[in-house]
C-alpha positions, 0 to 999 in steps of 0.5 A, spaced: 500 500 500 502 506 497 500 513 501 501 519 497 499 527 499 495 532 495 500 533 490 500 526 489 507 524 491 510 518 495 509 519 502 514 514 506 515 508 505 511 502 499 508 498 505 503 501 511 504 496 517 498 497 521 499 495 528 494 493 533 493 495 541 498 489 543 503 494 539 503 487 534 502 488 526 495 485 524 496 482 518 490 480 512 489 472 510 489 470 504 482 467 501 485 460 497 480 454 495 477 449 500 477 443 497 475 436 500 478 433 506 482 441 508 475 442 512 475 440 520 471 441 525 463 438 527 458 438 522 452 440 526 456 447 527 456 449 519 449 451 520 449 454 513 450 446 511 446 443 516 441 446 514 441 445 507 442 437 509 436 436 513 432 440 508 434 434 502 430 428 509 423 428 512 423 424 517 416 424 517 411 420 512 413 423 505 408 426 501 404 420 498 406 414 501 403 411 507 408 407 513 405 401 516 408 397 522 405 391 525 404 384 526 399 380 520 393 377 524 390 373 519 390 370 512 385 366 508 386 363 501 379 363 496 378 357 492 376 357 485 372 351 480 376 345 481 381 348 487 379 344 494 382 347 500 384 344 507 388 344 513 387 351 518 384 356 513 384 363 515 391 362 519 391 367 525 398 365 528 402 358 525 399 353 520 399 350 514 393 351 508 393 345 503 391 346 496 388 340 491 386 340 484 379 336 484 374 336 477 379 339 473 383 336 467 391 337 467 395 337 461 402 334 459 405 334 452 410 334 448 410 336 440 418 335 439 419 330 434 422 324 438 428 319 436 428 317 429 429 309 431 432 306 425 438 300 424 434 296 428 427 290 430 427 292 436 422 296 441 426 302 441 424 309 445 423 315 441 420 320 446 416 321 453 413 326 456 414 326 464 408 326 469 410 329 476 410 326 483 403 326 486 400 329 479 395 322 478 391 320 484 386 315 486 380 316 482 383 320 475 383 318 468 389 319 464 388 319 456 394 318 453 395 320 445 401 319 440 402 319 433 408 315 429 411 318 423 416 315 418 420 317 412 420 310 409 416 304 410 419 298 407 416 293 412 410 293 418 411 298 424 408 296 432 409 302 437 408 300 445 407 305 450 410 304 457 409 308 465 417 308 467 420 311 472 426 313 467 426 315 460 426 308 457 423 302 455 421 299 461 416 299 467 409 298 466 405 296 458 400 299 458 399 298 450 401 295 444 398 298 437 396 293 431 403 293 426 402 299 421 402 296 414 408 298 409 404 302 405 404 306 412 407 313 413 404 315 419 398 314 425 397 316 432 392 312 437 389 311 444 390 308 450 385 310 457 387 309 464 383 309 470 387 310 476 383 304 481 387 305 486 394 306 490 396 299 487 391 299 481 392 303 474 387 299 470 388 300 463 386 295 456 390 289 455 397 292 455 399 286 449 392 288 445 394 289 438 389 295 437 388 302 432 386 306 433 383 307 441 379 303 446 373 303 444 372 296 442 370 289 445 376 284 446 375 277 450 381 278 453 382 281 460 384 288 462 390 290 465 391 292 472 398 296 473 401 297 480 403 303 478 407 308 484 404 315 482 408 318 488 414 317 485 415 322 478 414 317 472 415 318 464 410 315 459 414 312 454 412 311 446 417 306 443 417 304 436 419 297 432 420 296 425 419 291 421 425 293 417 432 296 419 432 300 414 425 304 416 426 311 420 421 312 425 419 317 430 414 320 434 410 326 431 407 328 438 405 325 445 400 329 449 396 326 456 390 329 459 389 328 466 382 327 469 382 329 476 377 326 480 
């Protein structure tokens, strides 16, 4: 700082040194800028800064929103057509509400083309569709339907049908088409079974050579299967040529499933 006089001359020296009452030179700070991390001191003591901080959180419910706190006391579970309902229905504390199926028709399907069986007279897989544990009950009807197809026909072509556990031929059979001619390209049949019992699935004759269904008499017995519907179980479709050469697979299977 520079002091002149009225004339505009230099008065003294360049720098006026101001002293405080303790006789001290009092010096000025310079600004510089704070950056994150130079700052200390307490939060809540920045006022300006707390201020603003406590305006961005309402503690109190926002605006169009609702808080609820407590404890559940009851649910209950509605029932419609073909739905059954037991066990502790509303549950107030602690239990168990159990759901079943009853007059309703369950459907298992499957439309990927199976494994073409060639190279051999043999009964052979060519598709299944799987039926989950505890599905079938006592009581229900299961249709079960499948259609054959072939890219070459130079002998006769039998096609079996099976409940297994696994996804092979084996298990129970429970039908047995009338062999297709030679001529034949493709056919689809039918085969029906009644769930008499845990122990009895009753189907027709499961060696029966018949086309297309089960709406025919036979003077041989029905057969009865004890089939474990607890367990997960495949019905199985298996092809057997009459000739090697012959290619055959299954088109689709589909299963409807009659609930008591």
């Amino acid at each position: 700082m520079q002091i002149v006089d009225a004339n505009g001359n230099v008065f003294g020296a360049d720098t006026l040194q101001i002293n405080g009452a303790d006789g001290k030179p009092k010096t000025t700070g310079g600004g510089g800028v704070a950056t994150w991390g130079t700052i200390t001191g307490t939060l809540s003591s920045q006022l300006d800064l707390q201020s603003a901080l406590n305006a961005k959180y309402d503690t109190s419910n926002p605006a169009g929103y609702t808080s609820n706190t407590g404890t559940v006391t009851s649910v209950q579970l509605a029932a419609g057509t073909g739905i059954s309902l037991s066990g502790t229905n509303p549950i107030t504390a602690s239990g168990t509400i159990t759901v079943a199926t009853s007059g309703v028709t369950i459907n298992k399907q499957t439309v990927t083309d199976g494994v073409a069986v060639t190279g051999t007279t043999v009964s052979t897989f060519t598709s299944s569709v799987l039926i989950p544990a505890n599905t079938v009950t006592t009581g229900d009807i299961l249709y079960v339907k499948t259609r054959i197809r072939r890219t070459t026909a130079l002998g006769t072509l039998t096609t079996r049908m099976y409940v297994n556990t696994s996804a092979a031929v084996g298990g129970s059979l429970i039908g047995t088409s009338a062999p297709a001619g030679a001529s034949a390209l493709y056919f689809q049949y039918t085969r029906t079974l009644a769930v008499k019992s845990a122990v009895s699935t009753e189907t027709m004759a499961g060696n029966a050579n018949i086309n297309p269904d089960d709406n025919t008499a036979l003077t041989i017995a029905v057969s009865t299967n004890n089939i474990d519907w607890t367990q997960n179980q495949y019905i199985i479709v298996a092809v057997q040529n009459g000739n090697t050469a012959d290619v055959a697979r299954s088109s689709f299977i589909h299963v409807q499933i009659h609930k008591a």
